[in-house]
MDAnalysis code that builds the backbone (N, CA, C; Angstrom):
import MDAnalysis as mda
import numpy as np

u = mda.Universe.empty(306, n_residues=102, atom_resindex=np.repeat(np.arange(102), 3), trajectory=True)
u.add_TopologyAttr("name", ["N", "CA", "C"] * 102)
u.add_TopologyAttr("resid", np.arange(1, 103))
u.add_TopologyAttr("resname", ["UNK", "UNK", "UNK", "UNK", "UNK", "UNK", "UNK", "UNK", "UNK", "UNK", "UNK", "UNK", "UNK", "UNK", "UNK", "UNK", "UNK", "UNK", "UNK", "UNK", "UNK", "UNK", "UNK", "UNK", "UNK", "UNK", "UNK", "UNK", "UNK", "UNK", "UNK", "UNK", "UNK", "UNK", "UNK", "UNK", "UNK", "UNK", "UNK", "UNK", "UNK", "UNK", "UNK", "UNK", "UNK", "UNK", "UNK", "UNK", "UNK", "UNK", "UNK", "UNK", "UNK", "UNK", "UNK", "UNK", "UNK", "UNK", "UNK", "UNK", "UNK", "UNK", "UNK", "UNK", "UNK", "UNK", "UNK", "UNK", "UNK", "UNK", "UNK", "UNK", "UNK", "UNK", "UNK", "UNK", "UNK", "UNK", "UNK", "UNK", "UNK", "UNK", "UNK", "UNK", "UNK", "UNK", "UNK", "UNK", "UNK", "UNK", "UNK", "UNK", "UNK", "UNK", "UNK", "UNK", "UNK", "UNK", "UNK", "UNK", "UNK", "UNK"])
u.atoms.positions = np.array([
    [0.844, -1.171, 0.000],
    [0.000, 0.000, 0.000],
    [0.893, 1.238, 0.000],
    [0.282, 2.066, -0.990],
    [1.311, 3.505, -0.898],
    [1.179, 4.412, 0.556],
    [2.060, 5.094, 0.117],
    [1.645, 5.948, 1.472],
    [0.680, 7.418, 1.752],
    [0.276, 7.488, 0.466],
    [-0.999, 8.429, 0.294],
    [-2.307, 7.493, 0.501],
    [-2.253, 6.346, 0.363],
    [-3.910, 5.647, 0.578],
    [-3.369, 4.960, 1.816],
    [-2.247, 4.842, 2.855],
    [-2.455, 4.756, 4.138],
    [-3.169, 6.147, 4.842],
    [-2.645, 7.149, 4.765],
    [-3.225, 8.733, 5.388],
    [-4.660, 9.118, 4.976],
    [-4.987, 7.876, 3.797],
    [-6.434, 8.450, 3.156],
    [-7.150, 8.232, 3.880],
    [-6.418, 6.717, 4.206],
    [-7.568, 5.340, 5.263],
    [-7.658, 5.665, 6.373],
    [-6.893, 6.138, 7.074],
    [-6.780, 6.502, 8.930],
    [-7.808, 7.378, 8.524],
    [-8.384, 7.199, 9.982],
    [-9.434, 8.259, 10.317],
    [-9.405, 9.148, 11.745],
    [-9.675, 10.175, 11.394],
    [-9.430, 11.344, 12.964],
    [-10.256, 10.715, 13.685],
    [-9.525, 10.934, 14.832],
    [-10.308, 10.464, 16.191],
    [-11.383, 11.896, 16.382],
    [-12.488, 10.506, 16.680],
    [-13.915, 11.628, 17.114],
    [-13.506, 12.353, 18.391],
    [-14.227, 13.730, 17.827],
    [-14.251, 14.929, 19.159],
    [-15.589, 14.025, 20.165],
    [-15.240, 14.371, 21.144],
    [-16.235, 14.162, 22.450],
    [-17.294, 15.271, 22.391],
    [-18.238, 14.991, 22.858],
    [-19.587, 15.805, 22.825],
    [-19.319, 16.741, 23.634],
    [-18.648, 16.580, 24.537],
    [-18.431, 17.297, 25.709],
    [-17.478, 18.919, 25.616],
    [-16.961, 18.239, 24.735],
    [-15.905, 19.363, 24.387],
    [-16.385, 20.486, 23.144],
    [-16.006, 21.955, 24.053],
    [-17.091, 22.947, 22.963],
    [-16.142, 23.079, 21.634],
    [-17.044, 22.689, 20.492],
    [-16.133, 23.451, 18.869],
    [-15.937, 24.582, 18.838],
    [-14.842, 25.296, 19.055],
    [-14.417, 27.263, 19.248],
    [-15.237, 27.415, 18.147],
    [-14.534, 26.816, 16.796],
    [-14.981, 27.890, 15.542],
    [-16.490, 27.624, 15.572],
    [-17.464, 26.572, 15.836],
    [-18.664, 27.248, 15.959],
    [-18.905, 28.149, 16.890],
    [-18.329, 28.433, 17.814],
    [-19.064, 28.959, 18.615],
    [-18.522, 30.497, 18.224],
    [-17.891, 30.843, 17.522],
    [-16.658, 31.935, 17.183],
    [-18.087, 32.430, 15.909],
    [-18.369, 31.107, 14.715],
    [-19.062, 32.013, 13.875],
    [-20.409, 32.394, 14.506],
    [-20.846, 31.362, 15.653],
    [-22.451, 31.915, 16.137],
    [-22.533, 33.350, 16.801],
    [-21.196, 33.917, 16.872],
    [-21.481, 35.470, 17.629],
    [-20.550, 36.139, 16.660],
    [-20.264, 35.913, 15.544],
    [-19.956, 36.912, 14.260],
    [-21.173, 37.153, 13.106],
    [-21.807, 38.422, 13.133],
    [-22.671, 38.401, 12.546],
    [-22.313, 38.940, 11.005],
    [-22.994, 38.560, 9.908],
    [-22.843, 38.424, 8.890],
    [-23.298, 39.853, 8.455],
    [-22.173, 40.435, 7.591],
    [-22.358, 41.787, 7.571],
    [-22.666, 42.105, 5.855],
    [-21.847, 41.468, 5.048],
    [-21.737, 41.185, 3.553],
    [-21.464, 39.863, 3.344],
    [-22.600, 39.282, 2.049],
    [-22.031, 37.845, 1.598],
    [-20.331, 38.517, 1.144],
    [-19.589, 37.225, 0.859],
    [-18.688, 36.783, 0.213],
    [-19.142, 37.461, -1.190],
    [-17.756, 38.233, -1.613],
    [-17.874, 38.824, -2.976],
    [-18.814, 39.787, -3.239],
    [-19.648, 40.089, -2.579],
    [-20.436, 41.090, -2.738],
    [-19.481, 42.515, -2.356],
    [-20.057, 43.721, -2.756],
    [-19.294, 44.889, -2.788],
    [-19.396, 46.029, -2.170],
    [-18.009, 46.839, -2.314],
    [-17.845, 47.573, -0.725],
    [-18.689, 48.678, -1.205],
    [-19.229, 49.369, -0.149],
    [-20.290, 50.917, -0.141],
    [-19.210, 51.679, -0.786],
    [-19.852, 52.630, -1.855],
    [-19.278, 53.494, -3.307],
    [-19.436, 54.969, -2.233],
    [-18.405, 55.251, -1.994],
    [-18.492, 56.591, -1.489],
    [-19.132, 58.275, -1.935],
    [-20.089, 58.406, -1.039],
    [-21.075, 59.376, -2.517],
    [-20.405, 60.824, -2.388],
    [-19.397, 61.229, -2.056],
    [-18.467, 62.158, -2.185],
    [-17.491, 62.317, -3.333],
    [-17.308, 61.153, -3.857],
    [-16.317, 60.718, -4.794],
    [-16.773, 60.193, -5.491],
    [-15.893, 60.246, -7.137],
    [-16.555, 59.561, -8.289],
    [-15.821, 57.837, -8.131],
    [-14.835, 57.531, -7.639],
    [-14.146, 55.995, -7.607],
    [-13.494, 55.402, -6.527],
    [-14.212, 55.736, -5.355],
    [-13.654, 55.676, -3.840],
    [-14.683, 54.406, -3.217],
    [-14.076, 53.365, -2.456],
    [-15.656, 53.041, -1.959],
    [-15.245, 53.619, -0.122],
    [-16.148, 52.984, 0.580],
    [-15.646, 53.172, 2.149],
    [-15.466, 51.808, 3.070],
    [-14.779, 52.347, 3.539],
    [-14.455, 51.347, 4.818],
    [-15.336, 50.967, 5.632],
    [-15.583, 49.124, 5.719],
    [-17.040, 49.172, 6.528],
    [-16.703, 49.769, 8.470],
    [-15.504, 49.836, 8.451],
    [-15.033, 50.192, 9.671],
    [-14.975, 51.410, 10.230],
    [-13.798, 52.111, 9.529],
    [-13.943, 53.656, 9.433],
    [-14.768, 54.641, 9.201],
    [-15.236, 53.758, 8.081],
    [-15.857, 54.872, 6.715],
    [-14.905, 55.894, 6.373],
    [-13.708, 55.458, 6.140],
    [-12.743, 56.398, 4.886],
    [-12.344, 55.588, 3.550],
    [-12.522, 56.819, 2.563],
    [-12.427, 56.669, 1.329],
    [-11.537, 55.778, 0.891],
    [-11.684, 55.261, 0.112],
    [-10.604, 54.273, -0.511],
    [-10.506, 53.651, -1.908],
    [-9.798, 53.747, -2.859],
    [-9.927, 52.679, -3.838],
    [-9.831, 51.329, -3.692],
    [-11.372, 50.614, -4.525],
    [-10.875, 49.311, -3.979],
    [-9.660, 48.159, -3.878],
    [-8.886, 48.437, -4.658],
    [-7.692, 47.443, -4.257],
    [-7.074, 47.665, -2.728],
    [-7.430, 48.906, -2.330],
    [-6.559, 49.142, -0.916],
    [-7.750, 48.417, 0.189],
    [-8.930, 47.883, -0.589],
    [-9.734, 47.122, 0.811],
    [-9.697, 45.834, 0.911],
    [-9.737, 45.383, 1.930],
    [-9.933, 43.442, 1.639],
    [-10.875, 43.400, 2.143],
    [-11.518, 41.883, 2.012],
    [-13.037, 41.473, 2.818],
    [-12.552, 41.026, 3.588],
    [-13.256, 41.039, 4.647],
    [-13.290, 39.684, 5.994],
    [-13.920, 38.288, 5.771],
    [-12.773, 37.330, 6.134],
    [-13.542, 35.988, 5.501],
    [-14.573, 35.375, 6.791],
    [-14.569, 35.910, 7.835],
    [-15.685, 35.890, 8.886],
    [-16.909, 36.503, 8.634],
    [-16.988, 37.851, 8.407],
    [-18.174, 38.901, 8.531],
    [-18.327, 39.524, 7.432],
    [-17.341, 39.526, 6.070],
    [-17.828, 40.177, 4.759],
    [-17.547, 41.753, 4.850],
    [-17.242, 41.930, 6.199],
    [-17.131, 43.924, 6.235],
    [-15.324, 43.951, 4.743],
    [-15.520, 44.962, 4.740],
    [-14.816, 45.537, 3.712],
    [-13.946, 46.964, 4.539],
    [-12.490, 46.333, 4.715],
    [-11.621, 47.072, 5.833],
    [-10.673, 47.248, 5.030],
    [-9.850, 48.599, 5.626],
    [-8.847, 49.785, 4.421],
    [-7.511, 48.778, 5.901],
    [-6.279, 49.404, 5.042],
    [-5.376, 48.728, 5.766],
    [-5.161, 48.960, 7.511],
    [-5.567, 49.861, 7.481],
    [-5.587, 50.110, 9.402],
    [-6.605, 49.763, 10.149],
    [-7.529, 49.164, 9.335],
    [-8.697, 48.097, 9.675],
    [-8.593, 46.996, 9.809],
    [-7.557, 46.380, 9.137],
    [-7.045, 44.446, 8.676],
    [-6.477, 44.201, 9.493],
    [-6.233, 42.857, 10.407],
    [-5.248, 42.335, 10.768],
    [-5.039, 40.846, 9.595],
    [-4.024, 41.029, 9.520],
    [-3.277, 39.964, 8.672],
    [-2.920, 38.714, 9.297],
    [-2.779, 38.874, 10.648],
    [-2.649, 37.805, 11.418],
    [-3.768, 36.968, 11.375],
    [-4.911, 37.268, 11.286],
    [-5.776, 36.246, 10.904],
    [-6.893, 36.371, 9.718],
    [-6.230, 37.090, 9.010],
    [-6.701, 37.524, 7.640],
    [-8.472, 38.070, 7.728],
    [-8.652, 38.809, 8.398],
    [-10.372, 39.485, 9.621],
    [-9.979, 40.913, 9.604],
    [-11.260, 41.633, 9.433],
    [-11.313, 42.925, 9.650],
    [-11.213, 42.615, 11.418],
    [-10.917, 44.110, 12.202],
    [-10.254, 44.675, 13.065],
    [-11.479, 44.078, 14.422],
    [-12.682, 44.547, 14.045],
    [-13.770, 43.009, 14.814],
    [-13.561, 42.168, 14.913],
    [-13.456, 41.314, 14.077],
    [-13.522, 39.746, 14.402],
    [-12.223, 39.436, 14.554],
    [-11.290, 40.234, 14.432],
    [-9.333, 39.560, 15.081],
    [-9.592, 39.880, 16.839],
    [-10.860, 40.480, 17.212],
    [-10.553, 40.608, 18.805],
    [-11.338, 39.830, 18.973],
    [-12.393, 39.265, 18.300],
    [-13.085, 38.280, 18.759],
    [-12.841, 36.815, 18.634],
    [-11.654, 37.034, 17.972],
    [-10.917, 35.329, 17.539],
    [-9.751, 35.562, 19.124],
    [-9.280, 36.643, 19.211],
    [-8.456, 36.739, 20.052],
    [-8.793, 36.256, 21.522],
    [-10.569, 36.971, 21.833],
    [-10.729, 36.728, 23.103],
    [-11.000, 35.211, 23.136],
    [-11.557, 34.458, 21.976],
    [-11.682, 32.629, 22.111],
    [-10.811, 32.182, 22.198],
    [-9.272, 32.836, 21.560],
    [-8.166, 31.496, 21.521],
    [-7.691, 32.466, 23.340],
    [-7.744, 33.106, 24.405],
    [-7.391, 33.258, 25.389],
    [-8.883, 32.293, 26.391],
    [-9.593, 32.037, 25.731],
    [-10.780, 31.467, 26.332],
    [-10.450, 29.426, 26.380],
    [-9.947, 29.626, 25.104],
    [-9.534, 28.362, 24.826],
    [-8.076, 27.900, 25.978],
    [-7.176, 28.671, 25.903],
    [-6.143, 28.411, 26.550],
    [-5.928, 28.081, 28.449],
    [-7.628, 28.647, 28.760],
    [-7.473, 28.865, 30.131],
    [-8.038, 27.202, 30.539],
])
């Protein structure tokens, strides 16, 4: 047997009931702000700016990313990169993995 259809065959050991899943419980109190791919608010001051769902400062869109949690649409002093989340949901991943650790 190769050794890609041994790792296929093993199977993860089941989680216990007992024990809480973070990331559900992480997306049940992140509320959904924008689907995925949908687009950032067009700033009505400007002819090619949109806004920051955070700030609300102007921006062209390449300078925004989405949040792959909540869909908000954050300018770079909004992002944390550390967990690729607008500036919300990196404190709310933050306070579970200190929730998790205790």
């Amino acid at each position: 047997m190769t050794l890609w259809k041994k790792n296929w065959l093993r199977k993860d050991p089941q989680k216990s009931k007992d024990t809480p899943d973070r990331f559900h419980e992480l997306k049940s109190e992140i509320a959904v702000i924008r689907k995925q791919g949908e687009g950032p608010t067009k700033d009505p001051g400007t002819f090619s700016q949109y806004l920051c769902d955070l700030c609300t400062s102007p921006h062209p869109v390449p300078e925004l990313r989405q949040c792959v949690l909540c869909g908000r649409w954050a300018c770079k002093t909004c992002w944390k990169d550390e967990f690729y989340t607008c500036k919300s949901c990196a404190g709310l991943i933050a306070v579970h993995s200190r929730m998790s650790r205790e």
